[in-house]
C-alpha positions in Angstrom: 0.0 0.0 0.0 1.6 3.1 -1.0 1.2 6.2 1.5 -0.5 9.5 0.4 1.9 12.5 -0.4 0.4 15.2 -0.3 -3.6 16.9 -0.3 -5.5 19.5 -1.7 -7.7 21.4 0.3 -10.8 23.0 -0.5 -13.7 24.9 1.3 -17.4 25.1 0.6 -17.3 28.9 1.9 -15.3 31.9 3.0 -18.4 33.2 5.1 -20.6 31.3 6.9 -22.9 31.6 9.6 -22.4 31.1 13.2 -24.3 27.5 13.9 -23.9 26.4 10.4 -20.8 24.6 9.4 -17.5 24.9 7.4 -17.0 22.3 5.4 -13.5 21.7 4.1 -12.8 19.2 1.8 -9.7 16.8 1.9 -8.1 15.3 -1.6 -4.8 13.0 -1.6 -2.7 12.9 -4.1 -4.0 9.4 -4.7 -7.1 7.3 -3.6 -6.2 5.5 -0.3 -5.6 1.8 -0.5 -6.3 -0.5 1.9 -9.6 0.8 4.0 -10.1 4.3 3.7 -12.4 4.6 7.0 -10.0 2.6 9.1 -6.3 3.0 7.7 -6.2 6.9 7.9 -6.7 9.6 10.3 -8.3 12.9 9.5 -8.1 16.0 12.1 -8.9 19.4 11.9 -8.2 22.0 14.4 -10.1 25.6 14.4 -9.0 28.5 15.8 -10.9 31.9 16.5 -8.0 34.7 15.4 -9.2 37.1 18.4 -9.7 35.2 21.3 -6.9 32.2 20.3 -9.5 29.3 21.4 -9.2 26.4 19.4 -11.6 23.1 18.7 -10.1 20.3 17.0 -12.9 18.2 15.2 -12.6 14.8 13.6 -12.7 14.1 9.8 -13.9 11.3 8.3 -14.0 9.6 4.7 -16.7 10.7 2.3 -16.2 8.5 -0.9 -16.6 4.7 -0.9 -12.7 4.1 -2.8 -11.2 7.0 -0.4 -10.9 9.7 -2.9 -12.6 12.2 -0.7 -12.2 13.0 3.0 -14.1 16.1 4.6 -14.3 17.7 7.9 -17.0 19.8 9.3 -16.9 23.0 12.0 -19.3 24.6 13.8 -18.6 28.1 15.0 -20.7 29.0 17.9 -19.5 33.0 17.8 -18.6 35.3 15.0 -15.1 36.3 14.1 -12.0 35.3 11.7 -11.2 31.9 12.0 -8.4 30.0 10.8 -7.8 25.9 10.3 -5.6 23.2 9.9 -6.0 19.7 8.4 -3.6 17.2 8.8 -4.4 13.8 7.2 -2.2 10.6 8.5 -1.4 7.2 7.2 1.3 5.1 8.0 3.3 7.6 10.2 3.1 10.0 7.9 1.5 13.0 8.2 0.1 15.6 5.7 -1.2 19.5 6.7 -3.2 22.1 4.7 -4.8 25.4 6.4 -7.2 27.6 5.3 -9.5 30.8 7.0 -12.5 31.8 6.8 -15.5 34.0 8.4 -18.5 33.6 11.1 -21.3 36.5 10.6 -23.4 37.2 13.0 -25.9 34.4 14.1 -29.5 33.7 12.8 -30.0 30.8 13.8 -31.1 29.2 17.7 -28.0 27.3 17.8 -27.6 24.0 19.6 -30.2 23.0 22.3 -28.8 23.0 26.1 -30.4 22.5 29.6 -31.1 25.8 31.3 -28.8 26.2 33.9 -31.0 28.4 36.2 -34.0 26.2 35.7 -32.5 22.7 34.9 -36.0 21.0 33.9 -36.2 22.7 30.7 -34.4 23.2 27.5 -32.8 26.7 26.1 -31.4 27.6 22.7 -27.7 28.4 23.1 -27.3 31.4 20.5 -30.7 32.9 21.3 -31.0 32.1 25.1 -34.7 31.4 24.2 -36.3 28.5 25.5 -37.8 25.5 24.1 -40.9 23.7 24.1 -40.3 20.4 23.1 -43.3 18.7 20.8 -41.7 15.6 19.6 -43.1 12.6 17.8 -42.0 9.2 16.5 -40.7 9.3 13.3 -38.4 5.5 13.4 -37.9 4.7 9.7 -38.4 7.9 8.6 -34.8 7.4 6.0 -36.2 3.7 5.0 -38.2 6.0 2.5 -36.4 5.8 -0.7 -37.3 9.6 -2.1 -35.7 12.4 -0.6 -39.1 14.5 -1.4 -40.9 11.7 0.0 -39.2 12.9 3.6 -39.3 16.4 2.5 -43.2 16.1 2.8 -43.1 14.4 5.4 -40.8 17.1 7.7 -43.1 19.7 6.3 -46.6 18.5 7.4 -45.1 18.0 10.3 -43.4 21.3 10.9 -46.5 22.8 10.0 -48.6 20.9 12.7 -45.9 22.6 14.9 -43.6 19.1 15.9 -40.1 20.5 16.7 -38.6 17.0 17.5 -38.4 14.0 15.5 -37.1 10.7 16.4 -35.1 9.0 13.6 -33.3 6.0 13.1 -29.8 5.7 12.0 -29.6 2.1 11.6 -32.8 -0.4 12.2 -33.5 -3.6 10.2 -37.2 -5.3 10.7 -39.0 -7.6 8.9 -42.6 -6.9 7.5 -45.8 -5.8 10.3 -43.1 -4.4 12.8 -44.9 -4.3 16.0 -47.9 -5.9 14.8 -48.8 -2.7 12.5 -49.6 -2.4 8.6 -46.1 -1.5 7.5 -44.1 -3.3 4.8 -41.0 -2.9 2.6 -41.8 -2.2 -0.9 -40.0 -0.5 -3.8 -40.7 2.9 -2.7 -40.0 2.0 1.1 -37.7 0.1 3.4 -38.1 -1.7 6.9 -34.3 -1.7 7.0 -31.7 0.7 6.7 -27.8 0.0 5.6 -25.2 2.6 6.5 -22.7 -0.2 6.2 -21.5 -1.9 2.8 -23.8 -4.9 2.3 -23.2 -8.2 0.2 -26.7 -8.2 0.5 -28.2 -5.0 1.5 -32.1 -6.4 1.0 -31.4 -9.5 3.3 -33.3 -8.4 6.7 -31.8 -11.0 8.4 -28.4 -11.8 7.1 -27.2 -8.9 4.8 -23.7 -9.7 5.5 -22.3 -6.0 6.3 -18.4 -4.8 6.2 -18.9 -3.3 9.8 -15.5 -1.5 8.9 -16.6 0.0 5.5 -19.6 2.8 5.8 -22.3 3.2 3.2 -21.3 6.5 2.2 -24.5 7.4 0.0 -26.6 6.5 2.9 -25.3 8.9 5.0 -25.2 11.3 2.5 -29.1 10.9 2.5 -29.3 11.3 6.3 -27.4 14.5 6.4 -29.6 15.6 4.0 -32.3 15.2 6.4 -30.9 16.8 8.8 -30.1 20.0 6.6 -33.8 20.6 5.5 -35.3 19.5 9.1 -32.8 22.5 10.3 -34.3 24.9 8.2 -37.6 24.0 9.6 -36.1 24.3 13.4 -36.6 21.0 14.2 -34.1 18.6 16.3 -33.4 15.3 15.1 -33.0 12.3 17.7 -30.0 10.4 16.2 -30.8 6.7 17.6 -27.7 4.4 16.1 -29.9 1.2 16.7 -33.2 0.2 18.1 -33.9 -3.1 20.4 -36.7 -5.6 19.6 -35.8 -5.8 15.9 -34.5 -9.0 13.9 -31.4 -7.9 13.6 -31.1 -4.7 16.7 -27.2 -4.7 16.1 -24.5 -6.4 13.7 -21.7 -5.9 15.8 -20.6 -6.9 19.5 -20.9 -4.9 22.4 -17.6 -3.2 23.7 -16.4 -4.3 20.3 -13.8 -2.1 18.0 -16.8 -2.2 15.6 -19.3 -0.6 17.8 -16.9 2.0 18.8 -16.1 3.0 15.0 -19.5 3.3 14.0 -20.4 6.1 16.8 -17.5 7.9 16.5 -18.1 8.0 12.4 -21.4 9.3 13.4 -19.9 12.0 15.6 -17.9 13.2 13.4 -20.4 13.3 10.3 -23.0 14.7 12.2 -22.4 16.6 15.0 -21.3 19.9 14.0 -25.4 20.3 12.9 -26.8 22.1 15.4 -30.2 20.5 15.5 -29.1 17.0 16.7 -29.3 15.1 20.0 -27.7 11.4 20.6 -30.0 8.7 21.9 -27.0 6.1 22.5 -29.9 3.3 21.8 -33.7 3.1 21.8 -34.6 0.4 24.4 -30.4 -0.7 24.5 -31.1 -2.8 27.3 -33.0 -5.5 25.1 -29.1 -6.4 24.0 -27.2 -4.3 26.5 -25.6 -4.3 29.9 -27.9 -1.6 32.1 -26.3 0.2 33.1 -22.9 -1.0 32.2 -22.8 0.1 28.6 -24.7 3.4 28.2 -22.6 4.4 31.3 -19.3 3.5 29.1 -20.8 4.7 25.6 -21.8 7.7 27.1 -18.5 9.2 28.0 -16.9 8.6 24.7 -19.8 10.0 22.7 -19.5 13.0 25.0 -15.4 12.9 24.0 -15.7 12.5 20.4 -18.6 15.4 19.9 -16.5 18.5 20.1 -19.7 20.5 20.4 -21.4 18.2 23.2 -24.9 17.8 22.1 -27.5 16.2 24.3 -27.7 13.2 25.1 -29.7 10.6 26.6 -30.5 6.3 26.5 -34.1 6.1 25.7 -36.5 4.1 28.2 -33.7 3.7 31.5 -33.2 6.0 34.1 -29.8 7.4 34.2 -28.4 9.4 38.0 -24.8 7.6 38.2 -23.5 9.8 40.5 -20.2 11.5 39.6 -21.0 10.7 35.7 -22.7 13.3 33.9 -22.8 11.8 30.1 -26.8 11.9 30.4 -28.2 15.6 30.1 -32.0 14.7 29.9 -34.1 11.4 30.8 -35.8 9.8 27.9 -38.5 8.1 29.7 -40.4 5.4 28.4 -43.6 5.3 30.8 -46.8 4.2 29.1 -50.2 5.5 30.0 -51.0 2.4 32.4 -49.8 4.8 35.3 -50.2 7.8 36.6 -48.2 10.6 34.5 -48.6 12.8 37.2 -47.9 11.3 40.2 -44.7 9.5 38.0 -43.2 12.5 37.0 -43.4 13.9 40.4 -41.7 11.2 42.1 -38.9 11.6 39.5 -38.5 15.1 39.9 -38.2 14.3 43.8 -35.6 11.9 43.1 -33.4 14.1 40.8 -33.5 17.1 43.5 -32.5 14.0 46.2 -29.6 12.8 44.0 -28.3 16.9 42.8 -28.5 16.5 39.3 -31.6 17.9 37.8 -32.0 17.8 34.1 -34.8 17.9 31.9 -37.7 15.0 32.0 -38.8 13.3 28.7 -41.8 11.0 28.3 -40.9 9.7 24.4 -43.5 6.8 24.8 -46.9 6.7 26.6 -48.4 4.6 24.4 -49.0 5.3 20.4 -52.1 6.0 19.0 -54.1 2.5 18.4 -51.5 0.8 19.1 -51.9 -2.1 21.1 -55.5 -1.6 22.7 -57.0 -3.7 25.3 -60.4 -1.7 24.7 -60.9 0.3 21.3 -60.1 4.2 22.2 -57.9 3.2 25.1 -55.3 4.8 22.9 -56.8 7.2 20.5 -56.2 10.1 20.0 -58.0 12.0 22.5 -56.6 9.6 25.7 -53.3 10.8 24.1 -53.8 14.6 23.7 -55.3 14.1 27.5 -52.1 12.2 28.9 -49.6 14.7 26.9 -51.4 17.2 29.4 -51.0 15.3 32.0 -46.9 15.0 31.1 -46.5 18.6 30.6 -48.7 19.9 33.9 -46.0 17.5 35.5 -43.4 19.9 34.5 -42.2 17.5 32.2 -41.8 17.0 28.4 -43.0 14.4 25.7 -43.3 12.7 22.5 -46.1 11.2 20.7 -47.0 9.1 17.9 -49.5 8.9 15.2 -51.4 6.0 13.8 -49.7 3.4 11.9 -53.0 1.7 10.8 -53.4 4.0 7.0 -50.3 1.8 6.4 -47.8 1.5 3.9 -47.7 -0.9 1.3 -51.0 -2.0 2.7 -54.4 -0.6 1.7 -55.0 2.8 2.0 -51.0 3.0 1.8 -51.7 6.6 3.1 -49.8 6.3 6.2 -47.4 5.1 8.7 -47.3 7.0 11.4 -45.3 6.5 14.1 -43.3 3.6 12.0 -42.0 5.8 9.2 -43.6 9.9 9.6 -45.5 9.4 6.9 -49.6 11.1 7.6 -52.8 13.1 5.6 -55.3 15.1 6.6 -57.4 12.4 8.0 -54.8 11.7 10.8 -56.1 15.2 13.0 -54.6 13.5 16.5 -51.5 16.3 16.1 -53.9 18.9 15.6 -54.6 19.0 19.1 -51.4 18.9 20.4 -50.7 22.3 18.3 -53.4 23.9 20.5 -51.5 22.5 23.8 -48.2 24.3 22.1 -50.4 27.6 21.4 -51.6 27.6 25.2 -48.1 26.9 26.9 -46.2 28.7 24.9 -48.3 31.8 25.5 -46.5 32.5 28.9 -43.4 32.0 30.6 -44.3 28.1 30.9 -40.3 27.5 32.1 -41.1 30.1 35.7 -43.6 27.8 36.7 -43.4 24.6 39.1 -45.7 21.9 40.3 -48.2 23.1 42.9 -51.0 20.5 43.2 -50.9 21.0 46.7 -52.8 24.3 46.1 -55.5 23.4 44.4 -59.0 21.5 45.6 -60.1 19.1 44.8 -57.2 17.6 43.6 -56.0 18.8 40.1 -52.8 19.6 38.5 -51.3 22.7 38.8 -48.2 25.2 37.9 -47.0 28.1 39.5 -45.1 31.2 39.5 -46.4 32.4 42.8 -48.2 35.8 42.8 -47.8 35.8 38.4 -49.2 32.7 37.0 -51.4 29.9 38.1 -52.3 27.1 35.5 -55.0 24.8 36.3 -55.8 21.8 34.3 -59.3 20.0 34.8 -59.9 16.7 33.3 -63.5 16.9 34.3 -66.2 19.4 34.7 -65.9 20.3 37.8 -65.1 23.5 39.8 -61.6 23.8 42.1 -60.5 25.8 44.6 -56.8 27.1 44.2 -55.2 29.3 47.2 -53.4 32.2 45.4 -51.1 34.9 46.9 -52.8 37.5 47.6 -53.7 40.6 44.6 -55.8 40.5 41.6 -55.8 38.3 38.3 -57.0 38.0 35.3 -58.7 34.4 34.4 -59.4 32.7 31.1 -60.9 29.8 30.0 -58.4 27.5 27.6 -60.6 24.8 25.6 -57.6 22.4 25.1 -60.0 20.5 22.1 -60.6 23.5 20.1 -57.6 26.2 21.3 -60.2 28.9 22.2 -59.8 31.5 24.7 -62.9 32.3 27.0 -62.6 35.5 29.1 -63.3 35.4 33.0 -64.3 38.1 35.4 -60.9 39.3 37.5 -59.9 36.8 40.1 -58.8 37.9 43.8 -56.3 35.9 45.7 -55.8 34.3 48.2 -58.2 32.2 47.2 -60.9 31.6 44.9 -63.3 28.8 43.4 -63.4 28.8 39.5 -67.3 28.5 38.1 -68.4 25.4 36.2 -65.9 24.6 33.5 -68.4 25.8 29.9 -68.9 21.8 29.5 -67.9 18.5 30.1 -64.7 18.0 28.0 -61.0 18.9 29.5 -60.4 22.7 30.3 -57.5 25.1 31.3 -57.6 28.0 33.6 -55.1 30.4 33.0 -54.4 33.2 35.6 -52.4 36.0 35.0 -51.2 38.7 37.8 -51.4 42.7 36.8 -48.7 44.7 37.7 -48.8 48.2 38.8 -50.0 49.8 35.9 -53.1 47.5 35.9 -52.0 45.1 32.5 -52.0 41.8 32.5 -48.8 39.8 32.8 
């Protein structure tokens, strides 16, 4: 094997924005031989000219006969910058540099904890926060047209979904989970970012676990591009348990480490990801041995330390903060509200707070003991029951319009895809319109205060939200001053005006009829308008 020379450097910009990415492009002299993704090494290291701080960032290899290399940087504040790529085989090294600009920022930026309130989420570049309305998305890249997922991002964006959860790797066989779904020519049940001898075998597709599929993550980054534009986070989830083939390689193996670190370093300098080491992982991992081992080295390989979480385990290792949030898989057999309070309780207990996550509660028809146990007004009502918790969640649509089965005008939670006569997500945009229209991240969980018991958050003496199940009255004890009081129909998303409220305490009328209702109450400051 003869050993590269020399390189040619080139950059897809001389201006960029801050949260978008440099890309600089890496050409030897000659095409590697041997295995491009194992037998070199790509680095780059980025320096700000002012300040002197420097990131170095992993490259990886971009062409299938080593031809191309790239590596990626994320600036997260304006400025001159200026780079250098070395590219190693052999002992012997190679280096090219480069500058460019960061402009001003536009865009959010990457998606954090908030440090003064550590059970909800803020926007690094913008300090605003974020309301996380996530759904199940799983084979969302099995579609085989890029429009196809195009579409599919933009319904969803428009129903106001800021979170998707998407598969990286996954391989099932036909019905997954029981549910109308099936590969066809226009769509895949499994997914092949590894070179296949036979990339249509579910079950034995014989992959090259050292050689990546390079067009297939070419197709996931370009995902990720356009669900950016639409300011959505993506869920990277390398593999998913319960499926016939969950993972190809060993755990703890040289193979499992080079796939996540290839996916760190194609992927992490967009800044609308977060890591989800493994959807259910303890189907075919230690718990909590290995997230507690992968976690670390995810966390030491993503220069720009994204968050991260293991879907369905609780994580609160003491002294090892790899996991940023809790991906809770808690389905709608218990008590949201009583759950999510005990888990709050235990975070405060161990010190280490960090955002709450219901991602399953139970998917619309799926899996019914009674028809409508699961539709789609038991999960609008239990989503309010997550987020009066203080907490966060994700839902799912019906899978039963299937794909590749008759109507074939779904999919749901199994691949994204939905019409117009899936209108479940229609009411969880009203539950976005109604939190979002106050300072939902100031208030905590005050059930206490409220008669007969009911769910409630609190800013003291500002807000008071009330959510009733039922119709039926409550009294809530209030500090003492004035407010004004609305009515929130969480089934429609109309706004019913009440006469003022006084504090400290008051008894609501009759909710207007017998579905759910809100009460919002807002303080007045000193000039009389409401807060």
């Amino acid at each position: 094997m003869t050993a590269i020379k020399d390189i040619q450097n080139t950059q897809n910009a001389d201006i960029i924005d801050v949260y978008d990415y440099l890309e600089v492009t890496v050409r030897p002299d000659q095409p590697v031989g041997g295995n491009p993704f194992t037998d070199v090494v790509l680095e780059g290291e980025f320096a700000e000219a002012k300040s002197g701080e420097s990131l170095k960032v992993d490259g990886f290899c971009d062409s299938q006969d080593g031809s191309i290399y790239k590596v990626r940087f994320m600036p997260a504040k304006p400025g001159e910058y200026q780079y250098t790529v070395k590219m190693r085989q052999s002992g012997h090294e190679v280096s090219r540099s480069g500058l460019f600009t960061a402009r001003n920022p536009w865009r959010r930026g990457l998606l954090r904890v908030d440090a003064k309130r550590p059970f909800h989420f803020v926007w690094e570049g913008t300090n605003e926060h974020y309301f996380w309305n996530g759904t199940t998305t799983y084979y969302l890249m099995g579609w085989q047209s890029d429009e196809q997922i195009r579409n599919i991002i933009d319904r969803l964006s428009a129903l106001k979904i800021n979170r998707l959860r998407v598969l990286l790797y996954g391989r099932n066989e036909d019905r997954p989970w029981g549910q109308p779904v099936r590969s066809i020519d226009w769509f895949k049940l499994y997914l092949n970012p590894w070179v296949a001898k036979e990339p249509d075998n579910v079950k034995d597709p014989g992959f090259d676990l050292c050689r990546f599929n390079v067009a297939y993550w070419q197709r996931y980054e370009k995902m990720l591009h356009y669900a950016r534009e639409k300011g959505m986070v993506v869920s990277v989830i390398p593999f998913i348990g319960g499926q016939v083939l969950p993972t190809p390689f060993e755990a703890y193996s040289d193979e499992e480490k080079l796939y996540y670190r290839y996916a760190v370093a194609r992927l992490s300098a967009f800044c609308n990801i977060t890591w989800d080491l493994g959807n259910e992982h303890d189907f075919h991992r230690e718990y909590p041995r290995w997230a507690d081992w992968m976690g670390p080295l995810v966390k030491e390989w993503d220069p720009y330390k994204h968050l991260m979480a293991a879907h369905n385990k609780i994580y609160r290792s003491l002294g090892n903060s790899w996991n940023d949030m809790q991906l809770i898989q808690h389905w709608d057999k218990g008590n949201q509200k009583d759950f999510f309070m005990e888990q709050r309780k235990q975070q405060l207990a161990f010190e280490r707070v960090v955002p709450l996550v219901n991602e399953e509660y139970g998917y619309q028809d799926l899996w019914e003991k009674n028809p409508g146990d699961r539709n789609a007004e038991s999960r609008r009502r239990t989503a309010w029951e997550v987020y009066m918790a203080g907490g966060y969640q994700t839902t799912g649509e019906t899978a039963i319009k299937g794909t590749g089965f008759d109507p074939d005008i779904g999919g749901g939670w199994v691949n994204g895809r939905g019409d117009d006569t899936m209108t479940m997500l229609q009411g969880y945009v009203y539950m976005v319109d109604f939190f979002t229209s106050f300072d939902w991240w100031q208030t905590e969980p005050h059930n206490e205060w409220v008669t007969p018991p009911a769910t409630c958050l609190a800013d003291p003496g500002k807000l008071y939200v009330i959510y009733l199940p039922s119709c039926k009255p409550v009294t809530i004890n209030l500090e003492p001053g004035i407010y004004r009081a609305r009515w929130f129909n969480p089934r429609r998303g109309e706004w019913i005006e009440l006469p003022d409220v006084t504090g400290p305490q008051w008894t609501s009328p009759i909710p207007p009829d017998d579905g759910d209702w809100a009460l919002l109450l807002t303080g007045y400051d000193w000039r009389g308008s409401g807060l």
